[in-house]
C-alpha positions in Angstrom: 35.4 15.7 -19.3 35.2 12.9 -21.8 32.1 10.6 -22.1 34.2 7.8 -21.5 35.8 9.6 -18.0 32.2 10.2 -17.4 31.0 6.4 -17.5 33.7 5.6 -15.2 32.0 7.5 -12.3 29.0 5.0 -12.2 29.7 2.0 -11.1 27.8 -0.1 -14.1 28.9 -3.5 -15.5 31.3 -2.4 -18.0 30.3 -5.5 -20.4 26.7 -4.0 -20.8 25.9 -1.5 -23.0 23.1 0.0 -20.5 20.5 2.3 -22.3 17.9 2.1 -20.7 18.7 4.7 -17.5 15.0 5.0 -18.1 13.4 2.3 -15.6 15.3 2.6 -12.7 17.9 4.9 -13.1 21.4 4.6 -12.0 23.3 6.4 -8.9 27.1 7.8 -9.1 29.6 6.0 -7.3 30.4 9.0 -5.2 26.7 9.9 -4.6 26.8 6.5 -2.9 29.7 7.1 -1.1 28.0 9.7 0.6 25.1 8.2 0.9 27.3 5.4 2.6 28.7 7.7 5.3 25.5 9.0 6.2 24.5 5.4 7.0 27.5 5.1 9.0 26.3 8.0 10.9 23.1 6.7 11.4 24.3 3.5 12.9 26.9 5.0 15.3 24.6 6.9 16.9 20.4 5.3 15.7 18.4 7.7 18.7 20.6 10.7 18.1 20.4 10.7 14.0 16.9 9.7 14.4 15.1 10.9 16.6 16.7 14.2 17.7 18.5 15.1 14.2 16.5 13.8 10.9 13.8 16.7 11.3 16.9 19.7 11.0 18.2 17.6 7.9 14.9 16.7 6.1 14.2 20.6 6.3 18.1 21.2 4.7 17.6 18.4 2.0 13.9 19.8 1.1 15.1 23.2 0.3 17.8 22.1 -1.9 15.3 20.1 -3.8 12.9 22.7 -3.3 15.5 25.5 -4.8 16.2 23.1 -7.9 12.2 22.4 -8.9 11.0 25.5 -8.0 8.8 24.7 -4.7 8.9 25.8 -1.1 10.2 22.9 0.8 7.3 23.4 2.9 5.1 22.1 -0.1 7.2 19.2 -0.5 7.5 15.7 1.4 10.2 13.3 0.7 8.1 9.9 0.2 10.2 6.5 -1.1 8.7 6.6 -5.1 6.4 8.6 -7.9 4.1 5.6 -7.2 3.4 6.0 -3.3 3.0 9.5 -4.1 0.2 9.1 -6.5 -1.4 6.5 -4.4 -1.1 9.3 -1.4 -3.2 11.3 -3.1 -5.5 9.6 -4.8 -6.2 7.0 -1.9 -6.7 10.4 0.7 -10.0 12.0 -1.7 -13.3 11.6 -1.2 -14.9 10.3 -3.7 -18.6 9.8 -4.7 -20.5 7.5 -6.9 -20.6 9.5 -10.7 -17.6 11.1 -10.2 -14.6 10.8 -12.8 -10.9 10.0 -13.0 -9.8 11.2 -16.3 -5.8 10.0 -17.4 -4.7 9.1 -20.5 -4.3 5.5 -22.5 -0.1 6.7 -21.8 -0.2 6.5 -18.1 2.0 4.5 -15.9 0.6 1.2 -15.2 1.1 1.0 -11.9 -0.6 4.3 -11.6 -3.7 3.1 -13.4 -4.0 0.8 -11.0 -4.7 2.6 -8.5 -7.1 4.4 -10.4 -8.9 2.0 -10.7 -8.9 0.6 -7.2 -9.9 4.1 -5.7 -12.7 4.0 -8.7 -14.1 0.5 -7.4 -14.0 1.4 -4.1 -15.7 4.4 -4.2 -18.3 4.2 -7.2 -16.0 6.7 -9.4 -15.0 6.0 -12.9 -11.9 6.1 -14.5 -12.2 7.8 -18.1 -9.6 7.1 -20.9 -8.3 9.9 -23.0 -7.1 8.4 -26.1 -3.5 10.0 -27.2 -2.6 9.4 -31.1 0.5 7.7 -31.4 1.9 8.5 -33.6 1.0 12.5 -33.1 1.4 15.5 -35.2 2.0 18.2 -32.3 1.6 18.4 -28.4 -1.7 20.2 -29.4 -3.0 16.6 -30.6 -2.6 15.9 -26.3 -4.2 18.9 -25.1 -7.4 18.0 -27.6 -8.0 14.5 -26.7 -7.7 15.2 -23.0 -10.4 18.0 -23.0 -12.5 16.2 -25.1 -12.9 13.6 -22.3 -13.2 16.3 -19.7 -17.1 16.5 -18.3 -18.9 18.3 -15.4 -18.4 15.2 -13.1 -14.5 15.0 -13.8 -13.1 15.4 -10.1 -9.4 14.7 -11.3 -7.2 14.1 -14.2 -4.0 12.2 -13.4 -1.7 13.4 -16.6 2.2 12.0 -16.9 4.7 14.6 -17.3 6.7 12.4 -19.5 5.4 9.2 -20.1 7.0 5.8 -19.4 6.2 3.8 -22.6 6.8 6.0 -25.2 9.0 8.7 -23.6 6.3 11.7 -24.5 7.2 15.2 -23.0 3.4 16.3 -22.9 2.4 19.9 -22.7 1.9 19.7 -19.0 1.4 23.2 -18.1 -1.4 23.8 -21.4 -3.0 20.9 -19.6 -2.9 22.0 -16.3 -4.2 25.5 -17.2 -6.9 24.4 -19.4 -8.2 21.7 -16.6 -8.4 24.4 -14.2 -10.1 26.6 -16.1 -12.8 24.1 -15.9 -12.4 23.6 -12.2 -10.9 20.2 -12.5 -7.9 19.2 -10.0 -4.8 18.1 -11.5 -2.5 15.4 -10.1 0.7 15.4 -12.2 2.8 11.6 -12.1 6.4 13.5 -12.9 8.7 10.3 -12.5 11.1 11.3 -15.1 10.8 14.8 -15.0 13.2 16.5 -12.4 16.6 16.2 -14.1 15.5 16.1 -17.9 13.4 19.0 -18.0 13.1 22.3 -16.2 10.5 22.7 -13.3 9.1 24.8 -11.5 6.2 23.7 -9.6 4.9 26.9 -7.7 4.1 28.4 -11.6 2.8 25.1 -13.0 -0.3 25.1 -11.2 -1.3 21.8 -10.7 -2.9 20.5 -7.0 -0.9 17.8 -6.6 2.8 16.5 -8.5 4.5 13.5 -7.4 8.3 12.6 -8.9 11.6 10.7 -8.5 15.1 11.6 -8.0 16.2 8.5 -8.4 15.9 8.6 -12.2 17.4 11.5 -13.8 18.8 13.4 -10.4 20.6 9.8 -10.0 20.1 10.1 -6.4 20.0 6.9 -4.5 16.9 4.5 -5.1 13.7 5.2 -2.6 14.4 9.1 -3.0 11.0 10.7 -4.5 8.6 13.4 -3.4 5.6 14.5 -3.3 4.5 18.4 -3.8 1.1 19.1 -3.0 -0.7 22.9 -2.8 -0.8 24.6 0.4 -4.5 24.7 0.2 -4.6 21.0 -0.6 -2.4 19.9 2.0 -4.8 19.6 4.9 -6.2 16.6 3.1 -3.9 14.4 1.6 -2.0 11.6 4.2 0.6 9.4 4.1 0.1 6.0 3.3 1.0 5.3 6.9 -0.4 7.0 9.6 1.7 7.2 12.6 2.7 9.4 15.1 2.4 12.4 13.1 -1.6 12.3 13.1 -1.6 13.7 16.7 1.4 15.4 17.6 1.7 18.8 17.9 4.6 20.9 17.4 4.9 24.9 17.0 5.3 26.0 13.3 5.0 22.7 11.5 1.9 21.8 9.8 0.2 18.7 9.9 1.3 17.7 6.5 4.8 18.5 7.8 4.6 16.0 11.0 2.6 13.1 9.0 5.3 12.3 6.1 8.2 13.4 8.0 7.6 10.4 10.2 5.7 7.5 8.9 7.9 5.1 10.9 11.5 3.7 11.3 13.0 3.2 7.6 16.4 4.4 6.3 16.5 8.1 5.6 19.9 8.2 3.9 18.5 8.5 0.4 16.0 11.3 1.1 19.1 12.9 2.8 21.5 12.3 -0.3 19.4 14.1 -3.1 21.5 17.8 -1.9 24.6 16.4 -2.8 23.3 14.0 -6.1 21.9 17.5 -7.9 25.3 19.4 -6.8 27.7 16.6 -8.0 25.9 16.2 -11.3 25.2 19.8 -11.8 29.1 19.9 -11.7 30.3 17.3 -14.0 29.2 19.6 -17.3 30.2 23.1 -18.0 26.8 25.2 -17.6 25.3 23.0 -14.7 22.2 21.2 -15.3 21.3 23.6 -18.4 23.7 22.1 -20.2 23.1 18.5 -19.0 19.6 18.5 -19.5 20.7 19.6 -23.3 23.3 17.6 -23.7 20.8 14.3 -22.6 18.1 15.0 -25.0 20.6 15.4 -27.9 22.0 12.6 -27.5 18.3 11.1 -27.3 17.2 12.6 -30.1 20.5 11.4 -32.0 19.7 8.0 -31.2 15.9 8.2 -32.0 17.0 9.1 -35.4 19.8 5.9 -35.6 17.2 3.9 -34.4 14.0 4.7 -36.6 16.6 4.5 -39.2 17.5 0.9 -38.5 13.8 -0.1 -38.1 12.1 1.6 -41.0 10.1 3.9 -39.6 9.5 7.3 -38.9 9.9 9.3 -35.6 6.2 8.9 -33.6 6.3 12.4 -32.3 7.7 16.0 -32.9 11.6 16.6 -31.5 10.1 19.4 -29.4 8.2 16.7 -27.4 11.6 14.2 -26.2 13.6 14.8 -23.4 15.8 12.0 -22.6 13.9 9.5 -23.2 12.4 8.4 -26.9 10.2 5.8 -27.9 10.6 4.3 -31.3 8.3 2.3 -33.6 9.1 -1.5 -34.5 7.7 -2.6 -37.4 5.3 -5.6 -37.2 6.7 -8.9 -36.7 5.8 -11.1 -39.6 4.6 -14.3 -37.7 2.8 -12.0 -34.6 -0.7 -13.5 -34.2 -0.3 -16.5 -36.3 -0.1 -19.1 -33.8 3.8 -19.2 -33.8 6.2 -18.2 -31.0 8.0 -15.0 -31.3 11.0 -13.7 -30.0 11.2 -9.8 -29.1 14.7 -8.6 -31.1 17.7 -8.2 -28.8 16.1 -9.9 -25.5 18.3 -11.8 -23.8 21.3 -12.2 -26.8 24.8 -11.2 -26.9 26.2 -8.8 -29.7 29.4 -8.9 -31.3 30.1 -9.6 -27.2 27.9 -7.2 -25.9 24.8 -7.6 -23.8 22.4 -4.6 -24.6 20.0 -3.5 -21.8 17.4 -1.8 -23.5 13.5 -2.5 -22.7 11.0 -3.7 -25.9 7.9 -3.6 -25.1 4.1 -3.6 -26.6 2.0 -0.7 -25.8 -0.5 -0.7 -25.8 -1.0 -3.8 -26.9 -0.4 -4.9 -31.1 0.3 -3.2 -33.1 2.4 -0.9 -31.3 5.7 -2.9 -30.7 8.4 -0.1 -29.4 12.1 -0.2 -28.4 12.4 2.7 -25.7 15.9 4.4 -25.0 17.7 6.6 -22.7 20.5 8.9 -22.4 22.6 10.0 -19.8 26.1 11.4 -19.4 27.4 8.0 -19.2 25.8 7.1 -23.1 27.6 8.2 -26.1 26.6 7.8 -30.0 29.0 4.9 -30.2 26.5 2.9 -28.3 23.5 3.6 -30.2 25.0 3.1 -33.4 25.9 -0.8 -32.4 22.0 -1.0 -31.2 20.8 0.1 -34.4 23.3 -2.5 -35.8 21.9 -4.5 -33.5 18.3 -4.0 -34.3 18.8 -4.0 -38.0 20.4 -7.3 -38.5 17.3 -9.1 -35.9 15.1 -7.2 -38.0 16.0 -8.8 -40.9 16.0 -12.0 -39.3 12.4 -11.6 -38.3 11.6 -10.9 -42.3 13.5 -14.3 -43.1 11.9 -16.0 -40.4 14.9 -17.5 -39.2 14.7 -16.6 -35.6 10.6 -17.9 -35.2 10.3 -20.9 -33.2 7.5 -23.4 -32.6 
């Protein structure tokens, strides 16, 4: 199929060139046509779909995910984001006064929040591993987050693939290094399922949390949460419902407390089987060859981009999937008192609006441009980006787009 064939089975604004799949991801118009008829379902027949049918098709839609990241489904619970799955966990330990929450200065905001609300609450402290950026080699990761590990480190909350600069870390060195020292591992995998390979059984960690509605393009409020049989007992919702004391032969506890949390729609949990079929099927070689095909293009457009800034790529190839940070070189008014405008925000281009996030990490100096790719993308589009970029950037040096 050809990329353009392929763009025309998501239902994006044709006038936007949209690279930046990254942030929310974006669903298939067929993957929400079924999604569609299972609401239809629902509301035909509410007590029936809920309440005698959604436990038999919960269990089918958790092995299918189960059988694509490498996890028993009864290990897995379907919960609406990455987010509310960290927050699961971290909000269900007990912690004590000295303690330590080791992450990294890459983590996902919102995840550091609640870090640091569990911290307060509890007396714990959050420590910062500090990642070089730009970095020589995944080891560079692996060094600065053992360096920070102590005797009183209860968890380290590590990103997969991190949000602001699109860093594959070396997860599984991580994980098998921190347990070595006895430290628990909670893993914030947003972007991983559908860029890179999983599987979670071998990985290791206690606890992984992720979205499908990123790079499985499933609809939006389909995530889960994996968590190790011997760690299940407890972590709990962030609801607690009926599921705290009913009983029912062969299901666990973990099983009856997120399976029901309370009336919401379950249509997106229930569409994830048929997004990783559909887009497994739109590329000769299934998701192998997706997955490759994504970080090419990635890695072709990190190297357009870079070009058309000036500088060089942050981080080896071998650590982008399909997502790539790259470096913006300093704007030559930043911090003098004068208003700034971020290059391509909010402008048209030759006719085009660009959808691509610019953001500072984490803080100045670091000024990035972040990109995705997915099977609707081509090179076409990241070549008028680094147009794009290339003629703002030379604005910014002339100081003809710097405003009082």
């Amino acid at each position: 199929m050809s990329e353009s064939r392929w763009a025309a089975l998501w239902p994006l604004d044709r006038e936007v060139l949209f690279l930046n799949h990254g942030s929310f991801g974006a669903c298939p118009t067929e993957v929400l046509r079924h999604q569609a008829a299972l609401r239809a379902e629902m509301e035909a027949e509410p007590v029936r779909f809920l309440g005698r049918e959604l436990e038999g098709r919960l269990d089918a839609a958790r092995a299918a995910l189960g059988a694509f990241v490498g996890a028993e489904p009864e290990d897995l619970a379907f919960v609406a984001n990455a987010t509310g799955g960290v927050n699961a966990v971290l909000r269900s330990l007990r912690l004590s006064a000295g303690d330590e929450l080791l992450t990294t200065d890459h983590a996902y905001a919102a995840c550091r929040n609640t870090l640091d609300w569990v911290a307060e609450r509890s007396g714990a402290r959050v420590v910062v591993a500090v990642i070089p950026y730009p970095l020589a080699s995944p080891q560079a990761v692996v060094d600065a987050v053992l360096a920070k590990a102590t005797a009183r480190t209860r968890l380290a909350l590590l990103d997969h693939i991190t949000s602001p600069t699109g860093l594959v870390l070396p997860i599984e060195r991580l994980v098998a290094a921190l347990r070595d020292r006895s430290i628990e591992t909670l893993v914030d995998g947003a972007h991983a399922p559908g860029m890179v390979p999983l599987d979670l059984t071998s990985l290791g960690a206690d606890y992984y949390s992720a979205n499908c509605h990123k790079w499985l393009c499933a609809p939006k409020g389909s995530a889960f949460l994996w968590v190790r049989r011997d760690r299940q007992a407890g972590i709990r919702p962030l609801t607690i419902s009926h599921g705290a004391t009913g009983v029912q032969p062969g299901r666990s506890r973990f099983r009856l407390e997120f399976d029901w949390t309370g009336t919401q729609d379950p249509t997106a949990w229930l569409t994830v089987p048929m997004a990783i079929e559909y887009l497994g099927g739109l590329v000769p070689g299934g998701w192998p060859a997706l997955m490759a095909r994504n970080r090419a293009l990635a890695l072709e457009a990190r190297r357009l981009l870079c070009d058309a800034a000036g500088t060089p790529p942050p981080c080896p190839d071998e650590m982008i999937g399909s997502l790539a940070g790259v470096r913006l070189p300093d704007n030559p008014r930043a911090g003098t008192g004068w208003r700034v405008r971020d290059p391509l925000q909010g402008r048209l281009f030759d006719g085009w609006r660009i959808e691509v996030p610019i953001m500072r990490w984490p803080a100045p100096p670091h000024r990035l441009v972040r990109i995705s790719a997915q099977l609707y993308n081509h090179p076409a589009q990241y070549a008028r980006l680094a147009e794009a970029l290339r003629r703002e950037l030379a604005a910014e040096r002339d100081q003809s787009v710097i405003e009082r």
